[in-house]
C-alpha positions in Angstrom: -84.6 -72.8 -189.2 -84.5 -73.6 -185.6 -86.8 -76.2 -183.9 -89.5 -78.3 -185.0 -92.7 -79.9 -183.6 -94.8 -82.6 -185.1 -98.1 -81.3 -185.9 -101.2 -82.9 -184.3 -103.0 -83.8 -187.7 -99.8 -86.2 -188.7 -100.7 -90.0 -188.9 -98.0 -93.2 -188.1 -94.7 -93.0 -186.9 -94.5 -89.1 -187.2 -97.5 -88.8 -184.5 -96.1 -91.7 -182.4 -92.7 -89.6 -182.4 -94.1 -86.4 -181.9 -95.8 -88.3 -178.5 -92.5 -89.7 -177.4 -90.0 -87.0 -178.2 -92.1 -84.0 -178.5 -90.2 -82.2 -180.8 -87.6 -82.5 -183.5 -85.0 -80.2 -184.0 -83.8 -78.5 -187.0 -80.7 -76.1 -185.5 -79.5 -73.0 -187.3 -76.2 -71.8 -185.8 -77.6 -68.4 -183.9 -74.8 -66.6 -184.3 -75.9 -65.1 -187.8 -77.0 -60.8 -187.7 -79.8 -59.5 -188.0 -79.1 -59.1 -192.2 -77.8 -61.9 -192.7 -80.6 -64.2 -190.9 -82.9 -61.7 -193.5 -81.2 -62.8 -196.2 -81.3 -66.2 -195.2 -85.0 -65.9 -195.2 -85.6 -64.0 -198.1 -83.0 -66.7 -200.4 -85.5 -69.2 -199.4 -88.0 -67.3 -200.4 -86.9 -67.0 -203.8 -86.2 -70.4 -203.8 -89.0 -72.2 -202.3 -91.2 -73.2 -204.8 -88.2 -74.7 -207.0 -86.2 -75.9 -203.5 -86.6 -79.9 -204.3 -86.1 -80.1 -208.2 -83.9 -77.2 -209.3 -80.3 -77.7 -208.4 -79.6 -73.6 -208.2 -81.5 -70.8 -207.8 -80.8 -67.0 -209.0 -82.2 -63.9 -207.7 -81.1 -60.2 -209.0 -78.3 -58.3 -206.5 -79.7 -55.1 -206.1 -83.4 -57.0 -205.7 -81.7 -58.9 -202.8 -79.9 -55.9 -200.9 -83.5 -54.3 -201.2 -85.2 -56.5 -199.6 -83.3 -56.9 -196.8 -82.0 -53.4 -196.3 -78.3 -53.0 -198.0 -77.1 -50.3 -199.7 -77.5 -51.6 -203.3 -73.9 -50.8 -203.6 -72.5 -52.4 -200.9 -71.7 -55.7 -202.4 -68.9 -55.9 -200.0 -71.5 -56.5 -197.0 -73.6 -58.8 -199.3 -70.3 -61.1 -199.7 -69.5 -61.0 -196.2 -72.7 -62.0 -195.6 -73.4 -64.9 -198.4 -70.0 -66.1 -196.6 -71.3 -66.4 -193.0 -74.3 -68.4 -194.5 -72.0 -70.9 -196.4 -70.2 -71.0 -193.1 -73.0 -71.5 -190.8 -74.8 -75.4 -190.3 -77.9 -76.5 -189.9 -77.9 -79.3 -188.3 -81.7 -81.6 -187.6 -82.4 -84.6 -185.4 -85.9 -86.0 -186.3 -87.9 -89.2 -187.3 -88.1 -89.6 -190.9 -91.1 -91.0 -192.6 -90.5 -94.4 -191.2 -90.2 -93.9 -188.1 -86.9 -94.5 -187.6 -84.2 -91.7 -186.4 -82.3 -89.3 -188.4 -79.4 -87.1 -187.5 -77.6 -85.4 -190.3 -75.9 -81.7 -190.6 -75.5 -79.9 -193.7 -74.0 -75.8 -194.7 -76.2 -73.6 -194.4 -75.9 -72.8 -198.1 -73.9 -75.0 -200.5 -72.4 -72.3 -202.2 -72.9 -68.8 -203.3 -71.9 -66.9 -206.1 -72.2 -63.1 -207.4 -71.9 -62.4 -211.4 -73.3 -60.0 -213.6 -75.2 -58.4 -211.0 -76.5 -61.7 -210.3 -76.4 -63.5 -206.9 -76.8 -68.1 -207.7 -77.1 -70.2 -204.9 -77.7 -73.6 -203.6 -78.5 -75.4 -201.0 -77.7 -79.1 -200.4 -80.1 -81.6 -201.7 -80.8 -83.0 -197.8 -81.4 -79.7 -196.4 -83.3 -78.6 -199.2 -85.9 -81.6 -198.7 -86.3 -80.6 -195.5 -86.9 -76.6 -195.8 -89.4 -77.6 -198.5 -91.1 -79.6 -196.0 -94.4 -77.9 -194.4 -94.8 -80.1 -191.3 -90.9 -79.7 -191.0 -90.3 -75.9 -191.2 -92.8 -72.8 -192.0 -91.9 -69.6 -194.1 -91.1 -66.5 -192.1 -93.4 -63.4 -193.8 -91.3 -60.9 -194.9 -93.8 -58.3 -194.0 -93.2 -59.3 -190.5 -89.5 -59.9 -190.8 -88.7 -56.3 -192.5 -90.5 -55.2 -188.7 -87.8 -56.5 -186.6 -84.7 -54.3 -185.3 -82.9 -56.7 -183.4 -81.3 -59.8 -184.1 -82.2 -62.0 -181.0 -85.6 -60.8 -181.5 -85.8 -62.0 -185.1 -84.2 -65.3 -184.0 -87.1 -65.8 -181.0 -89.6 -65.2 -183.3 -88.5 -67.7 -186.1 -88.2 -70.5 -183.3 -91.4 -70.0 -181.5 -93.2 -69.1 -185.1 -92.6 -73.1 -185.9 -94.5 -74.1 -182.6 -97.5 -71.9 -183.4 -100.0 -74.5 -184.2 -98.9 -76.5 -180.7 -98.7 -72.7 -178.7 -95.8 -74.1 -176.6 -92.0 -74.1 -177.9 -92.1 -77.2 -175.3 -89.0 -76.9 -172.7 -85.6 -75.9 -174.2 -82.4 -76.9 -171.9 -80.8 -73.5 -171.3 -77.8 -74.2 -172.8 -80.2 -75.0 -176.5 -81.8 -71.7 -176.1 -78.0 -69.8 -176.0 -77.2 -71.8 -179.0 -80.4 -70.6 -180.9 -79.6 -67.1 -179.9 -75.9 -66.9 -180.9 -74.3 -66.3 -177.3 -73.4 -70.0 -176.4 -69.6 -69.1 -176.1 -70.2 -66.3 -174.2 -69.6 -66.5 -170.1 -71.6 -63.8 -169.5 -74.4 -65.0 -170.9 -73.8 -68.6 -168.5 -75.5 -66.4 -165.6 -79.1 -66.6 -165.7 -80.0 -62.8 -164.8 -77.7 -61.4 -167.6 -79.1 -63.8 -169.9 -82.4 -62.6 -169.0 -81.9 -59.0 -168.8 -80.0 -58.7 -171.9 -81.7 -61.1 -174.2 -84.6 -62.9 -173.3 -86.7 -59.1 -172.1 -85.5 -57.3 -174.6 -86.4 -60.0 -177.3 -89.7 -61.2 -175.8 -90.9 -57.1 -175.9 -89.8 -56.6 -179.8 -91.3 -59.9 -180.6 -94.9 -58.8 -179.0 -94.8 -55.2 -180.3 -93.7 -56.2 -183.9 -95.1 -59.8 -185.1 -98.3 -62.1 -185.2 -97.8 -63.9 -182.3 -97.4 -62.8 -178.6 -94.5 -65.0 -176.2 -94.3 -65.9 -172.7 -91.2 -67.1 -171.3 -91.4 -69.7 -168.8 -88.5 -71.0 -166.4 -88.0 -74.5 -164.9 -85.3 -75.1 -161.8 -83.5 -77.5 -160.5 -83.2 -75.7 -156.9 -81.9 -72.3 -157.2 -80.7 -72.3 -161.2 -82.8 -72.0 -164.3 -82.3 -75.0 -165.9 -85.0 -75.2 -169.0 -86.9 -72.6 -170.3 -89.8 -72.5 -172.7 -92.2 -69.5 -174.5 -96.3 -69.9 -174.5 -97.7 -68.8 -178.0 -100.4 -67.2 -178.9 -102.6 -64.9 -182.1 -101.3 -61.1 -181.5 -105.0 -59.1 -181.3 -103.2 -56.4 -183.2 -101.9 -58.1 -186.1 -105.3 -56.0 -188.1 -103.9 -53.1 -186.9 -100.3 -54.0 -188.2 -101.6 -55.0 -191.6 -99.9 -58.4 -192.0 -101.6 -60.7 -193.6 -100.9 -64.8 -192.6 -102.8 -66.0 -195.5 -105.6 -67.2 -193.0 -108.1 -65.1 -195.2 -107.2 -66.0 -198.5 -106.9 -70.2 -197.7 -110.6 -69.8 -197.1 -111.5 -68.1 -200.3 -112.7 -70.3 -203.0 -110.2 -69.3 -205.7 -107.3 -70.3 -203.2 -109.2 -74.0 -203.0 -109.1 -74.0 -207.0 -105.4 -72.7 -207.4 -104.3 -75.6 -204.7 -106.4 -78.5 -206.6 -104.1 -77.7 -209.9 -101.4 -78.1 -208.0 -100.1 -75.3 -207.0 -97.9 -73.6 -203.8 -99.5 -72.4 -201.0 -97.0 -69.8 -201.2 -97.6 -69.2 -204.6 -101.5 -69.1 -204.9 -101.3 -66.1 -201.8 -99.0 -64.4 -204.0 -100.7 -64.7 -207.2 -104.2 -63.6 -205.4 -102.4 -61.1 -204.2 -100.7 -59.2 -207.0 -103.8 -60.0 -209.7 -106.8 -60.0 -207.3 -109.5 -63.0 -206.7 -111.6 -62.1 -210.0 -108.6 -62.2 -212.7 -107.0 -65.3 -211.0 -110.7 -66.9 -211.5 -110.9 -65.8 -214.4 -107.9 -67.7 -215.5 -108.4 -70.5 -214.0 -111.6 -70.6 -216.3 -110.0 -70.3 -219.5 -106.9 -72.7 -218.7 -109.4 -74.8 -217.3 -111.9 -74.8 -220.8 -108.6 -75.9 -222.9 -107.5 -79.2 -223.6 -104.3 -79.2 -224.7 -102.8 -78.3 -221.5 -99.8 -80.9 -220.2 -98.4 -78.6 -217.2 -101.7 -76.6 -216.1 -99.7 -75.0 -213.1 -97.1 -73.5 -215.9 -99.8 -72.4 -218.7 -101.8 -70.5 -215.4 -98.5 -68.9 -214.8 -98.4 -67.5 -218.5 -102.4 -66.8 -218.3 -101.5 -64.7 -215.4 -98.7 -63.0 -216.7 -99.8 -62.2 -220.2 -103.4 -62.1 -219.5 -103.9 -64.7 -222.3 -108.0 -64.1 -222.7 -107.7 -60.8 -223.6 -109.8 -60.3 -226.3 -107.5 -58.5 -229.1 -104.0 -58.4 -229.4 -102.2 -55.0 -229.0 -101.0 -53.3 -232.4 -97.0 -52.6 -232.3 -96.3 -49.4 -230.2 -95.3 -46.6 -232.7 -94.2 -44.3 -230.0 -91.2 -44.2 -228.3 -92.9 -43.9 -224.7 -94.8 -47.0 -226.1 -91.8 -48.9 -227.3 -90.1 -48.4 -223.3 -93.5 -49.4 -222.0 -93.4 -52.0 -223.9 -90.4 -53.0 -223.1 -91.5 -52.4 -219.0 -94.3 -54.8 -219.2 -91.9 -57.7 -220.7 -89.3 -56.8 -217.8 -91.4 -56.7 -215.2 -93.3 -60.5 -216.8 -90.0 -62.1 -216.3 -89.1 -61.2 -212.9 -89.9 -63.8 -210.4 -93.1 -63.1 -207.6 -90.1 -62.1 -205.3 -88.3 -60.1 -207.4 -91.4 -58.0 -208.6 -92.2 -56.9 -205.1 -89.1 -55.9 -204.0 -88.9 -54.1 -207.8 -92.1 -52.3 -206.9 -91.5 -51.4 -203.0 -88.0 -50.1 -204.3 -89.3 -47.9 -206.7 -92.4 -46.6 -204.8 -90.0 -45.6 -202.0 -89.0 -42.8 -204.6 -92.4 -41.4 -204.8 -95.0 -38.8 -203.0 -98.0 -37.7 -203.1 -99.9 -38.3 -206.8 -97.2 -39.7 -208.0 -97.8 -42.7 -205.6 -101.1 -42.6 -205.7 -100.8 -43.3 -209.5 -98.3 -45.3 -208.9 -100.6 -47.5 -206.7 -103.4 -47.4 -209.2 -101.7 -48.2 -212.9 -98.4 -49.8 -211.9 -95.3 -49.8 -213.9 -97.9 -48.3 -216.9 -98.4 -45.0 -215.0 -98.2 -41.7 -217.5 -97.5 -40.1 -214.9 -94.4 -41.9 -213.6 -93.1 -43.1 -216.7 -89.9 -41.2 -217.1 -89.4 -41.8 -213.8 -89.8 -45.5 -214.1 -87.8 -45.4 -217.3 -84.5 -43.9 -215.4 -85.7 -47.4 -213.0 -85.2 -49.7 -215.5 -82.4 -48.2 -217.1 -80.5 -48.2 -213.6 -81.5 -52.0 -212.6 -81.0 -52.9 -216.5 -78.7 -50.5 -218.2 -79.4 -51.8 -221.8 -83.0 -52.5 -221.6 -84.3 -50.0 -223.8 -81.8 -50.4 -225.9 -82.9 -50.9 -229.9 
C-alpha cells in the first residue's frame, strides 16, 4: 500500500505517464506495527475478490487474530489495532485512465466494527477501486508475510514487492523513504548513518533471509549527504527451499487458463487449485461447463466445488451421532470463506502431532481419528453448532 510503478505491458496515457513520471505513488502512513500492517493485509485479503461491488465485508474474530498472531482473546489489541487503521491515510498521486492527474487521500479503513464475534469493515469506494486494481497495487502472500519479525522489514518488502516486475523501486527522496517506514518525525532518524544502521541494514537482511525477492539499497548525493535512495530487486534462489509458492506455477497450468476464461480471480483460481487439487477443479469445470442453464458460471463452480455437485449418489441422512456432528462439520466448514478456511485449518492443526496430523493432513475435518477433537473445535469457534 505504498508505491506504485506503471507496468511495461500498459498501452496509452498510462505508458506515456509511467515514461514521464516513472512511478505513481500510493502512500500508506508507515507508522502502522508490525500486527497491525498484517492485519491490514490479511482484511484485504478477505475482501479482495468482493472489494469494488460489496459495500462491507465480514471476516470471523478469532479467524482474524489467528491469522495474524493475536491471542484470540485479546480483543482489546484487535480494537486498538482496527483503530490505528481507521486512523491511518492512504493517500495516491497517479494518472488515471485518461491521462490526466489524480491526487486524492482517503482512511485507511472507512470504519470498523466488532459484534457477535464478528469483525465488518469497509473501505472507501475510491480506495477500494484502487486496491482492486492489479497494475495499481499487488497482494502481499501471507505465507511470506506470517515470515517477517520486524515491522520495517515487512514495510520494505511491501514497497519494493510492487516494483518487482520493473526490479528497481526507482529513486525515493530520503525524506519519502522515512515516511514509508514510520520514522519521519523522528530527529534521529534525519542523520543518514542512524537511519542506515538502525533501519535500512537491519530491514534489507530480514527482507533477503525471509521473502521472494532479494533488495539492494542504493544511495544518491548531493556532495556529502544522502539525498535519494532506491532498492534493486530481484527472484530470491531460495524461495524452493522456503516453500512459498507466487502462483508462477499454477498460472501456467491449463486448469488455471480455464478458471480465468469463466471469469474468475487470479487470487481465487490459485486458491481453489490449491485446496481441491488440478483434477477435481477440472473436473468441475466439465460438468458446469456441459449444463445450460447456468446464468452466473463463476457462482455455480463455486457450489460445484464446495458440494462436489457430480457426485454420483446422494448421501443417506447420518443416523449416528458422530455422523450427525460430521455432518454438521462439512456444512461449517462449506460456508467459511477461502480465507477463513485456512486460517480454521492452520489453527486447528497447530493442536496436533504425530498421527494425528498426519490424518489430519490426509482426511481433513472428516478425520476418525480427530473427530472429538475437531468436535471440541467447532464447539469453541461456534458454541451452538451441534446443537439439535
Amino acid at each position: 500500500m505504498r508505491k506504485e510503478q506503471t507496468p511495461k505491458d500498459l498501452t496509452g496515457p498510462l505508458r506515456r505517464g509511467s515514461v514521464k513520471k516513472n512511478v505513481a505513488a500510493i502512500h500508506v502512513s508507515g507508522k502502522l506495527t508490525l500486527l497491525q500492517r498484517k492485519l491490514s493485509n490479511v482484511l484485504l485479503l478477505n475482501a479482495y475478490d468482493t472489494l469494488v461491488h460489496q459495500a462491507t465485508h465480514k471476516i470471523d474474530a478469532q479467524t482474524l487474530c489467528a491469522m495474524i498472531g493475536y491471542n484470540s482473546n485479546d480483543m482489546e489489541s484487535l480494537k486498538a489495532s482496527l483503530r490505528g487503521l481507521v486512523e491511518t491515510l492512504a493517500e495516491w498521486d497517479m494518472l488515471d485512465e485518461n491521462g490526466e492527474q489524480e491526487w486524492g487521500v482517503s482512511s485507511l479503513l472507512a470504519y470498523a466494527k466488532l459484534k457477535g464475534g464478528v469483525c465488518e469493515y469497509s473501505y472507501s469506494s475510491a480506495l477500494a477501486e484502487k486496491l482492486h486494481d492489479p497494475k495499481v497495487f499487488a497482494l502481499i502472500n501471507l505465507n511470506i508475510q506470517k515470515r517477517f519479525t520486524s515491522g520495517h522489514a515487512l514495510a520494505l518488502y511491501e514497497n519494493c514487492y510492487r516494483f518487482v516486475r520493473t526490479r528497481s523501486t526507482g529513486w525515493w527522496e530520503l525524506e519519502t523513504f522515512r515516511r514509508l517506514m514510520g520514522v519521519n518525525d523522528s530527529a534521529y532518524y534525519e542523520v543518514f548513518k542512524h537511519l542506515n544502521a538502525k533501519v535500512i541494514k537491519p530491514a534489507v537482511a530480514e527482507v533477503n533471509k525471509t521473502s521472494n525477492i532479494i533488495v539492494t539499497p542504493e544511495t544518491r548525493k548531493m556532495g556529502r549527504s544522502v539525498t535519494h535512495i532506491r532498492f534493486k530487486i530481484k527472484d530470491n534462489p531460495q524461495l524452493a527451499i522456503l516453500d512459498i509458492d507466487d502462483g508462477a506455477g499454477v498460472r501456467n497450468s491449463p486448469v488455471y487458463a480455464a478458471l480465468i476464461g469463466q471469469g474468475v480471480s487470479d487470487r481465487l483460481a490459485k486458491q481453489w487449485i490449491a485446496e481441491h487439487g488440478a483434477e477435481y477443479v477440472a473436473a468441475k469445470l466439465a460438468y458446469v461447463g456441459e449444463r445450460s442453464d447456468v446464468q452466473n458460471p463463476v457462482s455455480y463452480l463455486q457450489a460445484a466445488l464446495r458440494d462436489d455437485y457430480a457426485a454420483p449418489a446422494v448421501e443417506e441422512a447420518p443416523t449416528s451421532e458422530r455422523g450427525r456432528k460430521l455432518a454438521i462439520v462439512r456444512d461449517l466448514v462449506a460456508a467459511r470463506s477461502p480465507t477463513q478456511r485456512d486460517a480454521d485449518k492452520r489453527l486447528f492443526m497447530a493442536r496436533l502431532e504425530g498421527a494425528a496430523r498426519l490424518d489430519f493432513e490426509k482426511h481433513g475435518w472428516m478425520s476418525a481419528l480427530n473427530a472429538e477433537a475437531i468436535f471440541g473445535f467447532w464447539e469453541e469457534l461456534m458454541p451452538e453448532a451441534f446443537e439439535q
